[in-house]
Every structure is written in structure tokens, then in C-alpha cells.
C-alpha positions as CSV (number, residue, x, y, z in Angstrom):
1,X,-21.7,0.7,6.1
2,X,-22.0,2.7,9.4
3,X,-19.1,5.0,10.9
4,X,-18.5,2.5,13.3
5,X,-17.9,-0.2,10.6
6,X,-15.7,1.9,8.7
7,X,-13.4,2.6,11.2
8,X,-13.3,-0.7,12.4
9,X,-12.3,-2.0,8.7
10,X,-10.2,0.9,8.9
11,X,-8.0,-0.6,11.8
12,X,-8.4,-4.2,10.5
13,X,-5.9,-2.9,7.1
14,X,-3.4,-0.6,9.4
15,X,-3.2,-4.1,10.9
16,X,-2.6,-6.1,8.0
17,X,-0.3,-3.0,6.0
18,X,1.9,-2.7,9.9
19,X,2.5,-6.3,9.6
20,X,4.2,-5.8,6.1
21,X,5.8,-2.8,7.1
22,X,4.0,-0.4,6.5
23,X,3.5,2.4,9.3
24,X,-0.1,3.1,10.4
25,X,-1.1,6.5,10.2
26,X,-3.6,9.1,11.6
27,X,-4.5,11.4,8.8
28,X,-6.3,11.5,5.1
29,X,-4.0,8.2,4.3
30,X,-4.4,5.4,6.9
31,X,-0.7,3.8,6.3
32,X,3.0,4.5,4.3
33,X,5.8,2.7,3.4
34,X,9.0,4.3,3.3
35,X,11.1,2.4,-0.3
36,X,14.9,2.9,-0.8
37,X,15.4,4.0,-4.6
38,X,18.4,5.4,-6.3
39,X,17.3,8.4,-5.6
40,X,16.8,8.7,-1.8
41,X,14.4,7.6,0.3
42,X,10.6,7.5,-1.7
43,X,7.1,7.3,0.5
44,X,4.4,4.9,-0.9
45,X,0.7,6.1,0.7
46,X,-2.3,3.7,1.4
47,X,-5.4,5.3,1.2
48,X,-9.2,3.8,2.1
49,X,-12.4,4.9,0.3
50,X,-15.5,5.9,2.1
51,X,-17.3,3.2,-0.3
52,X,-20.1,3.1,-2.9
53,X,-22.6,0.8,-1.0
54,X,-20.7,-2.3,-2.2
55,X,-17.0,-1.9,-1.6
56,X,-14.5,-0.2,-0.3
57,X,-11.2,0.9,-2.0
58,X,-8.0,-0.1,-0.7
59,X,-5.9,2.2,-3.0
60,X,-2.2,3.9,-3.0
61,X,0.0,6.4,-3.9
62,X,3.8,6.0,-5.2
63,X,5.0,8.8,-7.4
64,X,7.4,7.8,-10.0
65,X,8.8,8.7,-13.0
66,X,5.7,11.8,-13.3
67,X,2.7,9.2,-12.3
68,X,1.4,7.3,-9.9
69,X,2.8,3.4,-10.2
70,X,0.1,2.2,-7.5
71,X,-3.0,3.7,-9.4
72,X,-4.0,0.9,-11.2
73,X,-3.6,-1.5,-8.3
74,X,-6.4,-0.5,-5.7
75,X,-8.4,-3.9,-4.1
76,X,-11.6,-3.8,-4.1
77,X,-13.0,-4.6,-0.4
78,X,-16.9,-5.5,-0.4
79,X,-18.4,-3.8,2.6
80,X,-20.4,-6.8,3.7
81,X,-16.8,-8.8,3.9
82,X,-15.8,-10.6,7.5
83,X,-12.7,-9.5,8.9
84,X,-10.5,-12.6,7.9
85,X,-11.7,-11.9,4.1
86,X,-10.6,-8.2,4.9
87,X,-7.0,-9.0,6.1
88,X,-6.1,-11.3,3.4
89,X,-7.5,-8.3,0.7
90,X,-5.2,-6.1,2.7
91,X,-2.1,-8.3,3.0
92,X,-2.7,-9.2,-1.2
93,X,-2.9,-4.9,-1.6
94,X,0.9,-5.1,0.4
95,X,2.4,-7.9,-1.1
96,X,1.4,-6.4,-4.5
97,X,1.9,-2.9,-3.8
98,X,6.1,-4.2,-3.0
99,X,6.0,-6.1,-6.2
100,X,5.1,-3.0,-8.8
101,X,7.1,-0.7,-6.4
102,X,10.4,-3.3,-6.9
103,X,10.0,-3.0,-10.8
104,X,9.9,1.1,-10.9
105,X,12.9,2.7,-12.3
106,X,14.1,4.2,-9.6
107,X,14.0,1.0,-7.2
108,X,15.4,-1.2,-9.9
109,X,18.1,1.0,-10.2
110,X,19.0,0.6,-6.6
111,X,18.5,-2.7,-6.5
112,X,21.6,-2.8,-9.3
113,X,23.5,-0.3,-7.6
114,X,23.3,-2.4,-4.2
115,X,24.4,-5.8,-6.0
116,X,27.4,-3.7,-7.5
117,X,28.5,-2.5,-4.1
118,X,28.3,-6.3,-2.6
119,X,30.4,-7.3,-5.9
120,X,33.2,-5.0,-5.2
């Protein structure tokens, strides 16, 4: 995959990550997502590999409880894929990366705390 490809899969994900939220960025990681926890305001991190010669790694980055609850979630995206192949990949990487984000600690706790509030 050539520079020009790379960047252009590149824009295809800040695409797909801005249209669940995420906010595109210009630096090392190409999107983040800001998560209410019980504990303030936590940044998630989206990240793209430079590739092996047969994908590309759609990874992230949300720190909690001392690790990373994202690591084991990257999507594989193969370089050769067309662009609609890319943005469903991307939107799956989203869609999962709010699910194991919901079930941390931290966000579950909020989620209990806000439920609590609406009770009283």
C-alpha cells in the first residue's frame, strides 16, 4: 500500500469513527472519543497501523482500571479492501469499541449512578 492509499483509508475511518462520535484528529492517533465515567470525563484513542503487506490495524486506546480495555479489540483491515468494506470494518471497530467501553468499571458505575439520580 502506497502513501497515497494510506492516507486515503486513513480519511475513509475518521469518516466512519466521526459518524459514531468520535472526533477526527490530526496527530499520531487519527480519532477520540470522549466517555462519561464516574470518575470524570475519560478519552478513548483510535489509532491506524502503517500495515504488514496484508492489513492494516484499526486499534485503540482506553485506560482503565491500570490497562488498556480496547487492546484486545483492534480490526484487522486488509489493504487490498474497497472502501465500502473499509467503512463497515470501521463502523464494527466503533460500535464495539462503545460496547467494551459501557462494561468497564468506571462507566458502569456511572451508568448506576445516573439511573439513581433519575430515580430520586
Amino acid at each position: 500500500m502506497d502513501s497515497a492509499q494510506h492516507a486515503q483509508l486513513i480519511q475513509t475511518i475518521k469518516g466512519q469513527l466521526a459518524a459514531a462520535g468520535w472526533k477526527k484528529e490530526s496527530g499520531t492517533g487519527v480519532a477520540s472519543k470522549v466517555f462519561q465515567t464516574a470518575v470524570g470525563p475519560k478519552v478513548a484513542h483510535a489509532y491506524v497501523s502503517r500495515g504488514d503487506g496484508y492489513n492494516v490495524t484499526l486499534s485503540g486506546d482506553y485506560q482503565s482500571e491500570g490497562r488498556n480495555a480496547l487492546e484486545p479489540h483492534g480490526t484487522l483491515i486488509p489493504e487490498g479492501a474497497d472502501e465500502d468494506a473499509v467503512r463497515l470494518l470501521a463502523r464494527k471497530f466503533a460500535v464495539n469499541a462503545d460496547q467494551v467501553i459501557s462494561q468497564t468499571y468506571a462507566a458502569r458505575l456511572h451508568q448506576v449512578k445516573a439511573v439513581t439520580v433519575a430515580r430520586d
